[in-house]
N, C-alpha and C positions, 0 to 999 in steps of 0.2 A: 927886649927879650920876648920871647913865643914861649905860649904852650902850646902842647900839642895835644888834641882834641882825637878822638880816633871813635869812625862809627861802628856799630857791634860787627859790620859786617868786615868792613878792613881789619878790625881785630881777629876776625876767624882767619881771612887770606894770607894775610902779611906772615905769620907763621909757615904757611907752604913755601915761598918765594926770596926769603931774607932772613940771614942769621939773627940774633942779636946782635953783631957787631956789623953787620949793615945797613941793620935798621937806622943805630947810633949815626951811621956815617952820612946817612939820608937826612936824619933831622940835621947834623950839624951843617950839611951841603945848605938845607932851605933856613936854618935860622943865617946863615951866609948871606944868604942871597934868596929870599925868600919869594922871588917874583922869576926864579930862573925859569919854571913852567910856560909853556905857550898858553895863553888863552883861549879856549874852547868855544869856538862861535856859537852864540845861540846859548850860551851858558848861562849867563849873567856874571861873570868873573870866575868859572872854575876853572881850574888850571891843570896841565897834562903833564908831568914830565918823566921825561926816557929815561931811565935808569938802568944802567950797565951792569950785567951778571958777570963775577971774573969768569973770565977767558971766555966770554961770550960778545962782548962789547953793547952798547946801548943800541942797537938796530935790532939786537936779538934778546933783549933783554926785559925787564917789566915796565911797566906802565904805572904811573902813581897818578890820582886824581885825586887834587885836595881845591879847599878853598880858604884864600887869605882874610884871615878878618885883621889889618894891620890895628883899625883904631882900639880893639878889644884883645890887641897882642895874641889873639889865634890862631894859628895854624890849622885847619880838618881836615882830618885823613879819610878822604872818602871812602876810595877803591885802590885795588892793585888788580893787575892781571899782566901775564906774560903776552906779547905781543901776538903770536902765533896762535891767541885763543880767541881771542877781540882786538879789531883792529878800532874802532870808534863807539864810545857810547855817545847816544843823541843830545846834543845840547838840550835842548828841549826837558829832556826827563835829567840833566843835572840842573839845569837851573828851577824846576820844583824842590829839588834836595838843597840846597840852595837857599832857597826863599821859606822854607822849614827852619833850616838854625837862625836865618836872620828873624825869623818869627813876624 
């Protein structure tokens, strides 16, 4: 089992972009399948994944960036953003976010 871990700044986003009952559906997707993300080069293991707004489908939908900690059962919810506002945050500056929670 995951917990889920949420940084202040996903905690302000996540509210613009996902009901309550999509957020729910997001964690239960990634306690599912918790590696469904692509790997972010350049990250150190953060991971991207598409998430589909209804009737918008996942091309047109938000962005979730977290990072897995399996051995500490974590889940971190970095970031969100709608596709159309950022297409890539720089590996680079997630794997300092990154290398912060691993400490």
């Amino acid at each position: 089992m995951f917990s889920f871990i949420e940084t202040k700044l996903f905690s302000r986003l996540v509210v613009e972009y996902l009901s309550d009952e999509q957020y729910a559906e997001l964690q239960k997707t990634l306690i599912a399948n918790p590696e469904a993300g692509n790997i972010i080069p350049g990250s150190g293991g953060v991971r991207k994944l598409r998430w589909g707004m209804p009737g918008r489908g996942k091309r047109s939908g938000v962005r979730v960036i977290y990072y897995l900690r399996p051995q500490q059962g974590q889940i971190w919810m970095l970031t969100i953003y709608p596709k159309n506002v950022t297409e890539n945050i720089p590996g680079h500056v997630l794997k300092k976010i990154k290398e912060e929670i691993d400490g």
